[in-house]
N, C-alpha and C positions, 0 to 999 in steps of 0.2 A: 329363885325359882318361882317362887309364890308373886310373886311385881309379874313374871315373866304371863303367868296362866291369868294374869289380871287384866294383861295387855291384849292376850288373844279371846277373852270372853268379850272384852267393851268392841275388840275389832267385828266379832260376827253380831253383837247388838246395833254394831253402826247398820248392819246390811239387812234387819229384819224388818219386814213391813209394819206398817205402824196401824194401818187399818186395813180393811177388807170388807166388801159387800158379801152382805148374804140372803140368795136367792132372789138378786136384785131387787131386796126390797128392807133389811136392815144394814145400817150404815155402824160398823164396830170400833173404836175409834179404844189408840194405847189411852187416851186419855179423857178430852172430850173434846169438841168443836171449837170454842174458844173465841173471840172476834175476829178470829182473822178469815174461818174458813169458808168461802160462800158457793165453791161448787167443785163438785168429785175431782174435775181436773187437777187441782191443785193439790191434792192426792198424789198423781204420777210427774206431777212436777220438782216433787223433792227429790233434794238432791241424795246420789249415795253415793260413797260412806255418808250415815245422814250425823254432822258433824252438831254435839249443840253447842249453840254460843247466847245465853243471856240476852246479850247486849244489844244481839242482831238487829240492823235496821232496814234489812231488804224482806221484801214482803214473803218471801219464799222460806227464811229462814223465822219468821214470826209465827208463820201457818205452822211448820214443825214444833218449834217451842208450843202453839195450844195445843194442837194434837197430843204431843208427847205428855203435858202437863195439865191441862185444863180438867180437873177433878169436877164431878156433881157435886149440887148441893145435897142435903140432908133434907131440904124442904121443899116440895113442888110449888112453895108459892114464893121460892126466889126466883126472879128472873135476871139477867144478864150477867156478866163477867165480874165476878168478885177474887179480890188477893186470896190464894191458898193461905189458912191459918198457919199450915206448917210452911212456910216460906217458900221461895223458889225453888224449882229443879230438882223437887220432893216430893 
């Protein structure tokens, strides 16, 4: 039973948005921007169920990987795409 309510929580996590604008003028992001994201569209381009795969090499499923993944730093005077310290997909 417990696998079973494991299997229906990650299915309605595939279908949840992952960002959202607000009051067209902050951009809310599961995680942050990341390199791949360069304009809102690519937002309503992902796919749902938004499936994730690591490994992905199409540009659609990379934009979801930063979204989903791309944590801040700690310091505003890092700039660009750095490895999460706690590893991928974490």
């Amino acid at each position: 039973e417990g696998y079973a309510v494991w299997l229906a929580v990650n299915a309605v996590f595939e279908m949840l948005p992952v960002a959202a604008v607000i009051e067209d003028s902050i951009l809310c992001l599961h995680g942050g921007i990341g390199s791949s994201l360069y304009h809102l569209t690519q937002l309503h381009e992902l796919p749902r169920p938004a499936r994730v795969d690591l490994k992905a090499s199409s540009d659609l499923f990379r934009c979801l990987n930063d979204v989903l993944w791309s944590d801040p730093t700690d310091h505003d005077d890092q700039e660009g795409v750095m490895p999460n310290p706690r590893g991928p997909n974490t």
